[in-house]
C-alpha positions in Angstrom: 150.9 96.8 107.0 148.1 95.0 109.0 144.9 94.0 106.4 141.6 93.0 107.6 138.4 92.3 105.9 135.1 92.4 107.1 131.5 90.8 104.9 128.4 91.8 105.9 125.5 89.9 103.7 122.2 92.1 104.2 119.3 90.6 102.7 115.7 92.9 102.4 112.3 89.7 102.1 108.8 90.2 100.5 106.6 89.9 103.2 105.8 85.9 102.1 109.6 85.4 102.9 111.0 85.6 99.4 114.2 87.2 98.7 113.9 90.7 97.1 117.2 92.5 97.4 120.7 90.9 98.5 123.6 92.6 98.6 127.2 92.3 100.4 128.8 95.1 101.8 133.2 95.0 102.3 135.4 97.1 104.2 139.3 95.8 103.7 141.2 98.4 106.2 145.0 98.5 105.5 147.1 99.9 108.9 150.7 100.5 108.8 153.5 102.0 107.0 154.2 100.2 103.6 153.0 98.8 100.4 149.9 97.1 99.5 149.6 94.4 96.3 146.0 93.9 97.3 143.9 90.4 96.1 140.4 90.3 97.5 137.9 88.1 96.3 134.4 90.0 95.5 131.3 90.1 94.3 131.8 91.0 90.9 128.2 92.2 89.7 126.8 95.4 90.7 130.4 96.5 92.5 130.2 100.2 93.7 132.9 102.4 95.4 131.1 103.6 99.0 134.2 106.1 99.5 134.5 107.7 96.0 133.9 107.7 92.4 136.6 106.0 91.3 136.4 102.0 90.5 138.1 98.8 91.3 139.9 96.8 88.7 138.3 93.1 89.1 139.9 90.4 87.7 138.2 86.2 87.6 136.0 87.7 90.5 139.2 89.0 92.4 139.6 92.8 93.4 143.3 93.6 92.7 145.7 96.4 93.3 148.4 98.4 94.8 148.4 101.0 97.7 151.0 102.5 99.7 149.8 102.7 103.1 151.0 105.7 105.5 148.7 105.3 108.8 145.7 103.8 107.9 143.8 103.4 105.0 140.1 102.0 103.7 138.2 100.6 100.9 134.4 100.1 101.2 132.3 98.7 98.5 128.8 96.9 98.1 127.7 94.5 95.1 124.7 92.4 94.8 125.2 89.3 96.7 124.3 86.3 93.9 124.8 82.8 96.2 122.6 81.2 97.9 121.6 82.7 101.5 122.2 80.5 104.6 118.7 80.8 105.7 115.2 80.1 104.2 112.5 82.4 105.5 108.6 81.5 104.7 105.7 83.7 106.2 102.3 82.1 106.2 99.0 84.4 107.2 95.8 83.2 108.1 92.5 85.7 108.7 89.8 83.9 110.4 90.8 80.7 109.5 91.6 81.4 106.2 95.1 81.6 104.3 95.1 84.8 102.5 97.9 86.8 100.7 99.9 89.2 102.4 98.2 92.1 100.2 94.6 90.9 101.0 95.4 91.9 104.7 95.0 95.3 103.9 91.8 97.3 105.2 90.1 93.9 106.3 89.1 92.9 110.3 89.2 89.9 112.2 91.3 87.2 113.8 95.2 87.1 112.1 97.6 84.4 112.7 101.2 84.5 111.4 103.6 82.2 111.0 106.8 82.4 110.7 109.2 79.4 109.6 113.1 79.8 108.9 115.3 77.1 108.2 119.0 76.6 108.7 119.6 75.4 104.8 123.9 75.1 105.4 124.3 71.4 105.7 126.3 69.4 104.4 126.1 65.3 104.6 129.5 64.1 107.3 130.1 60.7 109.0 129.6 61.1 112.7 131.5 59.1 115.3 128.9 58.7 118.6 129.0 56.5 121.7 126.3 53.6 120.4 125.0 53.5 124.4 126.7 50.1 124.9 130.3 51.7 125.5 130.9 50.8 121.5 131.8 53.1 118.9 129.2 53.6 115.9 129.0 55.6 113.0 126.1 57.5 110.8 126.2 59.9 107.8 124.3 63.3 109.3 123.7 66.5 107.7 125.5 68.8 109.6 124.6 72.7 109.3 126.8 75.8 110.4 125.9 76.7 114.0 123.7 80.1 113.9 121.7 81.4 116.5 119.1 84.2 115.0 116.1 86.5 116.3 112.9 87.4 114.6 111.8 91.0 115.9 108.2 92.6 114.5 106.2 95.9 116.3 102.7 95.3 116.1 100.5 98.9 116.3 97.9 99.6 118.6 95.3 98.0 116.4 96.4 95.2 116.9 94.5 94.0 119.9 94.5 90.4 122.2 97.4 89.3 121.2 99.1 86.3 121.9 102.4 84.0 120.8 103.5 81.2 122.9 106.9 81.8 121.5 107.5 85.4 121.5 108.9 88.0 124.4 106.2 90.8 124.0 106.9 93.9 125.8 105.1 97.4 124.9 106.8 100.0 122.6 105.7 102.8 124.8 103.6 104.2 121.6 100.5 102.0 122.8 102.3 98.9 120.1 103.1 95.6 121.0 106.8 94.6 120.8 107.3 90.8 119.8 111.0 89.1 119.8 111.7 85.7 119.0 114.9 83.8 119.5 116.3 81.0 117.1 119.0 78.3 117.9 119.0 76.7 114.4 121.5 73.7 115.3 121.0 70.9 117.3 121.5 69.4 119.8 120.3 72.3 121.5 118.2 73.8 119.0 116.9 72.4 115.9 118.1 73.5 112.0 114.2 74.9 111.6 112.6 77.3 113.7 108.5 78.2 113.6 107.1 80.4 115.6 104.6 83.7 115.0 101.7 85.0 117.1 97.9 85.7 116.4 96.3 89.4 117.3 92.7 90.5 116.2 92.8 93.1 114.1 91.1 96.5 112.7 91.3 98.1 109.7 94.4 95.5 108.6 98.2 96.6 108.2 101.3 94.5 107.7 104.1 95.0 110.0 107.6 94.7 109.2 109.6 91.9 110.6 
């Protein structure tokens, strides 16, 4: 019996960037003919069956158990993810000059500005070997993150007016919106591990977008 095991780690923000809601969702799929002593690793706290009603029996943060397999076979759960996310997110507004709270956007007019800053916070402290320049060998302690490329996407409605972002690919929504996308490369050396970017609009009768 083949096994495979896919993690996806979905993460919902307060509009200032801070984490709200993490959760991870699994899906082990078993294929074959044959039996099963399963031993997955999990997210103990908050585990839910997505197929059923029945549970899982966890033990020392392992999912465990036996299945005879005839064709192919699935088990999908979700759990509140508890470890530390890979990225940091921050979102800073400013109306007319002025930083203000996300809430305070609400109903109010004039020039906003948003930033956004996310940082690549995976790394870890290795001695690098590098060419010194002189055809000599040389050494350094870096901090060394997990490559990740990223994008930042918000849809800004039709009151939002002049807008602009030096960083952004705006496009319309066909709805009379504006469309912003940002891209991230948050390693080096063709990127760098933080990435700030945002745009500025005037606005009427204030709303928040989601990003």
């Amino acid at each position: 019996v083949q096994v495979s095991n896919t993690e996806t780690v979905q993460a919902y923000l307060d509009a200032t960037g801070k984490v709200d809601v993490a959760r991870v969702y699994e899906q082990v799929a078993m294929q074959g003919t044959g039996t099963v002593n399963l031993q997955n690793p999990v997210e103990a706290q908050g585990l839910r069956n997505l197929d059923g009603f029945g549970g899982f029996e966890v033990k020392d943060g392992v999912m465990v158990g036996r299945f005879d397999v005839d064709g192919e076979q699935r088990l999908r759960t979700v759990s509140d993810y508890t470890k530390k996310l890979p990225l940091e997110v921050q979102a800073v507004y400013t109306l007319d000059g002025q930083t203000v709270e996300p809430g305070d956007l609400l109903g109010r007019s004039g020039r906003l500005e948003v930033r956004y800053t996310v940082k690549n916070v995976t790394g870890t402290s290795q001695l690098v070997s590098f060419d010194d320049g002189t055809g000599k060998s040389a050494t350094a302690t870096q901090s060394v993150v997990i490559p990740m490329v990223g994008s930042l996407s918000t849809t800004l409605p039709g009151t939002f007016t002049n807008v602009s972002s030096k960083e952004a690919n705006v496009a319309g929504d066909g709805r009379g919106g504006t469309k912003l996308t940002f891209t991230m490369t948050l390693f080096g050396p063709i990127g760098t591990p933080t990435a700030t970017f945002g745009y500025a609009a005037d606005i009427v009768d204030g709303t928040l977008p989601k990003a």
